[in-house]
N, C-alpha and C positions, 0 to 999 in steps of 0.2 A: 504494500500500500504506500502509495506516495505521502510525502510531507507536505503539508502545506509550506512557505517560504515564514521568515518573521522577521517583522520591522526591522530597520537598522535603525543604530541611534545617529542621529545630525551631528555633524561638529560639535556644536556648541552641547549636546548632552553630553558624548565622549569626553569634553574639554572638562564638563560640571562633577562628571560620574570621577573621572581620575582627581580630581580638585577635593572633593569631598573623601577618596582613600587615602588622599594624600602620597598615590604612587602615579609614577609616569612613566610605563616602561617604554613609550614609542621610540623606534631607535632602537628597538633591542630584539632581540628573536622573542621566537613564543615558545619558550625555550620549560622546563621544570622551574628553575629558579624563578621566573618572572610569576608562571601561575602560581608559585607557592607565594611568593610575597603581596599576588590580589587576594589572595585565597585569606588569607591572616589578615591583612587591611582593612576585608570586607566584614568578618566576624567581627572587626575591633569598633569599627566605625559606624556599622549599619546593624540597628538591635535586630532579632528575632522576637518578636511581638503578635498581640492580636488586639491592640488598642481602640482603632477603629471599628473592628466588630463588635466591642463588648460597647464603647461610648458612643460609637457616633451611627451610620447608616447601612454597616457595613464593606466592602472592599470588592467592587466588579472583578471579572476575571479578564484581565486584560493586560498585556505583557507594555505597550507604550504607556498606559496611565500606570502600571506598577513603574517606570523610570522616572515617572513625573512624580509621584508621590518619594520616593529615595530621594530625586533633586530637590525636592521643595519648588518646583516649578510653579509659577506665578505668585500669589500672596501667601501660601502655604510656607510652612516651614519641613527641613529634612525630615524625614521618619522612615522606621524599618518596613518590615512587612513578614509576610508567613512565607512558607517554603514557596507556593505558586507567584507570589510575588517578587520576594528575593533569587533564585534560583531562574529563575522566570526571566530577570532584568540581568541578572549575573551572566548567564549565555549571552546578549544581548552586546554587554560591555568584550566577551573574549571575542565573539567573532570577529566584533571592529575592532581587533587586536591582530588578526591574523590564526585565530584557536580554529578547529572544526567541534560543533559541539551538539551531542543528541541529548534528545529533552529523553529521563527513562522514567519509569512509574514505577513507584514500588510499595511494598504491601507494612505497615508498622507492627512491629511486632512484642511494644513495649508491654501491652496486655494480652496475651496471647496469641498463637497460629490464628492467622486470619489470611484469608484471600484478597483483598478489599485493596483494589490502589488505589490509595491516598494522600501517595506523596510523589514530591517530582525532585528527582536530583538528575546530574548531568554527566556525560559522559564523555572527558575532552580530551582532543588529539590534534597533535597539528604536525609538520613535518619533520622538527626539532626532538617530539614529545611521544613516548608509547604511550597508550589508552591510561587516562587518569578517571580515579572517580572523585567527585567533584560535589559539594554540599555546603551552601553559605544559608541554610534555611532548615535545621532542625537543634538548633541549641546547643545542648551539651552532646556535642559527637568528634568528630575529628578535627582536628585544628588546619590540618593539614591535606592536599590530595593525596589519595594512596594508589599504588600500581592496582590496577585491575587485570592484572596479567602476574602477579608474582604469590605463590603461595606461599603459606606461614602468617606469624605475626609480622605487622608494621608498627614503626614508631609513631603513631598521630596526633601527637603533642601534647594532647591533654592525657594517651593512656596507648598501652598497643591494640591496634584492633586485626581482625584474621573475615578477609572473606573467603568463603565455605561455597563450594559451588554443587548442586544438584539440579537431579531431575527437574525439580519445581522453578529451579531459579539461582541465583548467587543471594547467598543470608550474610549483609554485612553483623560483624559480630564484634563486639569491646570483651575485654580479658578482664575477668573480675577476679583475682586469685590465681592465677593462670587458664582460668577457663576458658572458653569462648559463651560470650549471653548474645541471644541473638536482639538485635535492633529493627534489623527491617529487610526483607527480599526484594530482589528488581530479576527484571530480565534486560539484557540488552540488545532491544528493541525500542526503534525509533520512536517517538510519540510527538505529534503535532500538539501544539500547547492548548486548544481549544478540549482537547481532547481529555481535557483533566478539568472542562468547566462545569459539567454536573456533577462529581464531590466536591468540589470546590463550593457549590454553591450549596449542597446539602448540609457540607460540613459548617458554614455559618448558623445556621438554624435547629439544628439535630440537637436536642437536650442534652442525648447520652456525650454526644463528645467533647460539650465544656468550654469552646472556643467559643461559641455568644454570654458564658456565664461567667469564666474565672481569668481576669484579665492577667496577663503577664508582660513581660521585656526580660529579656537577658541577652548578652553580648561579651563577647572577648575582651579582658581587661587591658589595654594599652600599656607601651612598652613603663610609659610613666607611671602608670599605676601600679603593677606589675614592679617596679625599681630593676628592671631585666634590659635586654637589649634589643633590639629593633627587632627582629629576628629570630629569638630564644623562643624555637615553637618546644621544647623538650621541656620545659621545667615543671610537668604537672598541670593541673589545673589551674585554668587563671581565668575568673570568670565573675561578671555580678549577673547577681537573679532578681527581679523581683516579680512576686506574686502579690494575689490579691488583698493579702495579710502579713508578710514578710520578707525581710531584705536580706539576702543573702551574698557577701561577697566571697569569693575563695582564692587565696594568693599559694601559690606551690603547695597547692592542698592540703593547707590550712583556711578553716570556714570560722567566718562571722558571721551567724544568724540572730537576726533580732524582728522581734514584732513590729508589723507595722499598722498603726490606726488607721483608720478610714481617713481622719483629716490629714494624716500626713503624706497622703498617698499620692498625690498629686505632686506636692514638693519633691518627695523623693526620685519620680518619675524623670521629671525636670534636672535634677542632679545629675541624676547618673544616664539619661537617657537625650535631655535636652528635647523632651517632648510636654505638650501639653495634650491631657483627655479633651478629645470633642466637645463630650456634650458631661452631664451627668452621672452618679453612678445610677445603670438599670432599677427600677423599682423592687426587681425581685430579689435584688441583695439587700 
């Protein structure tokens, strides 16, 4: 089945999207080193959230308004977004880099074996690069891209992870003990981005899955926050969370959690994410 084609970004988004990583590889091949240093930029810079879901109207499915919402294009200010938006607009930025990048779907597997694709990570290669997997849109996972061609454990900065390839699929998997716990299945198969806009739009509204009820943000701690180096994807976890009750920050895996009020929730937001809630909190909190 064919691809449909997807937006290129304009000059001027290319110009806004690297402005905002604060990286500028043009000039340079599409080389492992360049994608590892968007790849870390984009976790440190651009939260994983569902802000707009929970406060405001919700988030269309649509890969040009997910770059305009990252840019803060026109009166808006920056903000993150969820896997179909970050992941979405992230392919967007490597292409016009020089990357070749497939949209894959894969199945979450934090609550159990499920079939259910629900999420979109990427799958990029260019002529420098063997096939990388590729994920700036599920939170606490790899910090870094990992060979999708090499077996065993990898180093993925925040922990080692090992994909596992079967029948059903490749099970990306985090080592808890030296285990493997599995995360999530894909197959590598192309996927047109429209093609992830009916759970996209289910998963706004579905009770069960919490994304209209329990708002969050979290993102990769920066090299300053961190007291690390530009670059230091190995040192552990380094990461702030916050949920709808709690702030979590974690520096080389050591965690500060502390409660957070309803009134201070918005402040905090602001601090560590440099965002403001839309609207309200929901009636039904």
């Amino acid at each position: 089945m064919a691809v449909a084609p997807r937006s290129a970004l304009t000059p001027s988004q290319l110009e806004d999207y690297l402005t905002r990583l604060g990286v500028d590889p043009r000039g340079t091949p599409a080389d492992l080193a360049t994608l590892r240093a968007l790849h870390l930029a984009h976790l440190e810079r651009i939260p994983f959230e569902n802000v707009d879901i929970v406060f405001g109207a919700g988030v269309p499915h649509d890969q040009s308004l997910a770059v305009e919402k990252i840019l803060g294009t026109g009166s808006s200010s920056p903000r993150g977004g969820w896997c179909f938006e970050l992941n979405g607009a992230f392919a967007l930025l490597l292409e016009a880099l020089g990357y070749d990048v497939r949209l894959l779907g894969a199945a979450v597997l934090l609550d159990g074996p499920t079939q259910v694709i629900d999420h979109l990570l990427l799958e990029v290669t260019s002529p420098f690069l063997a096939p990388q997997l590729v994920d700036v849109g599920f939170g606490d996972s790899f910090d870094v891209p990992l060979s999708l061609n090499t077996a065993g454990a990898q180093d993925g900065g925040s922990d080692d992870f090992e994909l596992i390839g079967s029948p059903q699929g490749t099970t990306l998997t985090r080592h808890v003990d030296g285990v493997p716990a599995a995360l999530l299945r894909f197959k590598r198969v192309a996927h047109a981005f429209d093609d992830f806009a009916p759970i996209a739009m289910s998963m706004q509204v579905d009770p069960d899955k919490r994304w209209a009820t329990h708002p969050f943000a979290t993102r990769r701690l920066t090299a300053d926050e961190r007291g690390t180096g530009p670059d230091d994807a190995s040192a552990g976890k380094q990461r702030v969370s916050l949920t709808s009750d709690r702030l979590r920050v974690t520096r080389a895996g050591v965690v500060d959690d502390e409660p957070v009020a309803r009134d201070r929730w918005a402040s905090e937001l602001n601090t560590w994410f440099a965002m403001t809630p839309p609207g309200p909190w929901p009636t039904e909190h």
